[in-house]
N, C-alpha and C positions, 0 to 999 in steps of 0.2 A: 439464907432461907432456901430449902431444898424446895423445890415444886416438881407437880409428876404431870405427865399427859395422858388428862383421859379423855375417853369416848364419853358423849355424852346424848350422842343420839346417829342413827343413821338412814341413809333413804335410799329407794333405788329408784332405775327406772329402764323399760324396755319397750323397743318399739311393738306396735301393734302387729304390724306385719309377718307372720310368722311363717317359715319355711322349713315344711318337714322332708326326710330323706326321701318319701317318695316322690315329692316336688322334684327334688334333687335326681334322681333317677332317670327322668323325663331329659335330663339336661346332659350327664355323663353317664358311662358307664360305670355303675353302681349301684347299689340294692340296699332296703333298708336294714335287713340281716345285715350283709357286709360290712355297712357303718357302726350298727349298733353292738356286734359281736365284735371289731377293732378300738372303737372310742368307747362307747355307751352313752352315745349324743342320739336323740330320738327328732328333735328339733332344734330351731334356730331362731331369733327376732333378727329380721333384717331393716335396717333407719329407710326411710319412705324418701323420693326423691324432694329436698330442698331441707332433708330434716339432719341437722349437722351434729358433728359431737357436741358442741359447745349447748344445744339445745338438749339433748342428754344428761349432759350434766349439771346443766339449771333445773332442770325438771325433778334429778335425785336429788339435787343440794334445798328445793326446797321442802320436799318430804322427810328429808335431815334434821332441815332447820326446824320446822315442825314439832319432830319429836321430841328435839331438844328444847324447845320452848323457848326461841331464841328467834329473832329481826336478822335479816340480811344487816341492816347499823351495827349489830351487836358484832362482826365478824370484823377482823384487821389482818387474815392472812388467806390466800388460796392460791391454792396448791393443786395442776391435773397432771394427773399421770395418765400420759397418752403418746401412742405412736401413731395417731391418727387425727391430725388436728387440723382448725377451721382451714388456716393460713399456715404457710410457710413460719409469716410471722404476721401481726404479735402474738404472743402466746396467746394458747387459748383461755389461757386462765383470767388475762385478760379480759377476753370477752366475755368469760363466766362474771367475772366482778361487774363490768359495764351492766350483764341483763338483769341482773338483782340489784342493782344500786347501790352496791355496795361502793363507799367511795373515803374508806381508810384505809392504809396499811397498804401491803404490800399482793401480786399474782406473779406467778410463775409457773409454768411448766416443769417435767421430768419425764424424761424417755429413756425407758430400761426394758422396753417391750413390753414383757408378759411379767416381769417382775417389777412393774414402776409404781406397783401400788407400796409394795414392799420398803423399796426406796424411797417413796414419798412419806412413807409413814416413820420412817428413822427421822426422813431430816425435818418434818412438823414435829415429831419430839425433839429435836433439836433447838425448835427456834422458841416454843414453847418453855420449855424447863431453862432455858438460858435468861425466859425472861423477856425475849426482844417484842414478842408477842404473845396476845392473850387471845386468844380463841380464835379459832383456823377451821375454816373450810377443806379436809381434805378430800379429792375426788379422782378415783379410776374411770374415766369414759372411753370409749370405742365407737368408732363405723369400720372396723376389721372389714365388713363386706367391699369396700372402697379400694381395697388393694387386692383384694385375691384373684385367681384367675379362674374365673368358672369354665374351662376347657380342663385343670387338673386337678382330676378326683382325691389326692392324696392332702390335698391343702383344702379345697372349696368347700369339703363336706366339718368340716373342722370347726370354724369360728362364725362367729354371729355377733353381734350390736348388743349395745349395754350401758349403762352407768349406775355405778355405786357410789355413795357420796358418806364419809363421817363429819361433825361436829365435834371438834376435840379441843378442849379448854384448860388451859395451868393451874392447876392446885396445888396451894397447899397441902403437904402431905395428911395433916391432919385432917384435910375437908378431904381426899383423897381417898381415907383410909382402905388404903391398898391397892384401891384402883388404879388405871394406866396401863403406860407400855412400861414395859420392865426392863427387857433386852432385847437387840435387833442385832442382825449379820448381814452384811453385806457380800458378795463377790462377785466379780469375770473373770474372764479368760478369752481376749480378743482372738487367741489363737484358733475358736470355733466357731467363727464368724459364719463360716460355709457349710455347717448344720441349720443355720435356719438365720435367714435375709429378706432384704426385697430387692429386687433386679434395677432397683431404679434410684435416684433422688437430685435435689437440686444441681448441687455441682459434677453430677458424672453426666446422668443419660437427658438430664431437664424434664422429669417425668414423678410421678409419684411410682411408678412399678409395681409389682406383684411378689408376694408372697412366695421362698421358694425353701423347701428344706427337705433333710433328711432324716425321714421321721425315725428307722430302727435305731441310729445312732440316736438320736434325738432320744431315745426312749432309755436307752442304756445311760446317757449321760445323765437323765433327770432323778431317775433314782439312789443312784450314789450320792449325787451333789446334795438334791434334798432335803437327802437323807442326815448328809453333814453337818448342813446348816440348822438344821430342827436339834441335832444332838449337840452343836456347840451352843445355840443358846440357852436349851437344855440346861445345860456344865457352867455356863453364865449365869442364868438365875438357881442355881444351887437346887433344882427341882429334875424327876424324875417322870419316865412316859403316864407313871399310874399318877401322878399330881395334878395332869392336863385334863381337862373337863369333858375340851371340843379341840377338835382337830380341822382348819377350814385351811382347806388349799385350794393353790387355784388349778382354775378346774379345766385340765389340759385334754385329758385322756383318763377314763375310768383304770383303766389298765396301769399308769401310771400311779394313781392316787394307791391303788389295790397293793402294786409295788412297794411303795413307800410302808404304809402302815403293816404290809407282812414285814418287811426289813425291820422294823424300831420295833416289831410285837404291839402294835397298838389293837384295839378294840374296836371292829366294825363300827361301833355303834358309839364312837367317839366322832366318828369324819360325818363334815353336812358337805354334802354334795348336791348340786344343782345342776352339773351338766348334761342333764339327758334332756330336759328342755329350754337351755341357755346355748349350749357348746361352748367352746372356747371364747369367751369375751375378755381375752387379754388383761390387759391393766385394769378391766371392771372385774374382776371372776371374781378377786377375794371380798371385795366390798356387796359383791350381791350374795353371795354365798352367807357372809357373816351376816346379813339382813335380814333371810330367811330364818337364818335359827333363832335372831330376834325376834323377829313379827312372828312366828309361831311357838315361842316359850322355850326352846331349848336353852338356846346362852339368853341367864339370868346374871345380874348385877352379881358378882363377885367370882362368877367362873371365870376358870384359868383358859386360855385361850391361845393355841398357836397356830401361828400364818404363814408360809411359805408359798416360794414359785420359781419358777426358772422362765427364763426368757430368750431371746438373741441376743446374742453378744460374744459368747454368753453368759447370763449375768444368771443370778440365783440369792436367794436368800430368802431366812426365814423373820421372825418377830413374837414375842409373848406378851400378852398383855391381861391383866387382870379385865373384867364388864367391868 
């Protein structure tokens, strides 16, 4: 019995808190031109003091749950993709399962940075189509503001708080009909670690640390790699840039995204972008990206849909997946 994994619903969620560049301004030297002409980030949600990822990502998964018409019981697998979590340990997914009651199946964590939604979404198709589980919680969350250093303009003005959350459940292909993920890429290259880190962690400094990179490099590597990954799964599912509907990346730098789609020839007006008043929410970008164009009518049940990101590591990859 072949079974596929689809989306069957998704939620998000942002803190209230909002922090625009001119806030920003007051704090470093920077200006909201200088931001908005380098990124095309206008603002930021930052999480309020005592407000954690893991509350993040309860709050998307049950606006998920939601849509999908589905009980916290109903779920037996969760999944967060996060570089930013409650505790050390246990996972925080974990504690996502604990505050919804869910109390089947299996939580885990994945840390691939800015690309663990990516990641996370390969291997819930994984455990889905093999069978071991039937409906999974998957979830991108972020407190990115927890690590940066608000002394350096080059990282601070960049990322913001977030969670995106899907519902995604084993079908039969026939109940399916064409839905799912279809194909996923994966890659690193631990060799570029020192484009983009954090100065800190358990067993080195005993610190969480701060955010430190090299953004030109950083920028050159993201559009090659990308770019790769979108065309090899592309050449994977036997389809072409004019066969894709919507183009959701994560949402790094406008500049970047602009990049990519002049590289593959894509169509303006294929990409949902949300980063001018999100910024970089890491492992949440493509789950809230992908939610907008649901909740306002763009991606409808049957659009072709491709997802990519790059992250630290560093790691990259993209995913296609039929609504």
């Amino acid at each position: 019995m072949s079974l596929k994994a689809v989306v069957l619903g998704c939620g998000t969620y942002l803190p209230e808190r909002v922090l625009t560049n001119d806030d920003l301004a007051k704090r470093v030297d920077t200006s909201d031109k200088w931001i908005r002409e380098r990124t095309g980030i206008r603002e930021r949600h930052i999480a309020a003091e005592g407000e954690f990822t893991s509350d993040l990502a309860v709050a998307a998964s049950r606006n998920a749950l939601e849509m999908a018409g589905f009980s916290p019981s109903d779920i037996d697998l969760v999944v967060v993709a996060t570089t930013t979590p409650d505790l050390t340990f246990p996972a925080t997914a974990a504690i996502v399962q604990a505050k919804l009651g869910i109390e089947n199946g299996a939580a885990f964590d994945i840390q691939a940075v800015c690309s663990g939604f990516i990641y996370a979404l390969s291997t819930v198709e994984k455990f889905l189509t093999s069978g071991q589980h039937k409906r999974a919680l998957l979830i991108g969350a972020e407190t990115f503001s927890r690590i940066l250093d608000w002394e350096d303009r080059a990282t601070c003005v960049l990322f913001g708080d977030g969670a995106g959350a899907f519902v995604m459940e084993a079908q039969k292909e026939a109940q399916a009909q064409g839905r799912g993920v279809i194909a996923s890429y994966l890659r690193s290259d631990g060799r570029l670690v020192d484009l983009l880190y954090v100065d800190g962690g358990v067993s080195t400094t005993k610190t969480a640390g701060h955010v430190r990179m090299q953004g030109n490099r950083v920028f050159r590597e993201a559009v090659v790699r990308i770019s790769e990954a979108m065309e090899t799964v592309a050449r994977q599912a036997g389809v072409s840039a004019n066969d894709i509907d919507w183009f959701v990346p994560h949402q790094a730098n406008e500049r970047i995204i602009q990049g990519v789609v002049k590289k593959l020839d894509l169509r303006p007006d294929q990409v949902i972008s949300t980063i001018a008043g999100q910024g970089n929410t890491s492992a949440a970008s493509i789950p809230l990206a992908y939610c907008a164009g649901v909740n306002d009518g763009r991606i409808k049940p049957g659009d072709l849909v491709m997802l990519e990101a790059m992250g630290g590591g560093l790691t990259w990859g993209a995913a296609l997946l039929r609504a």
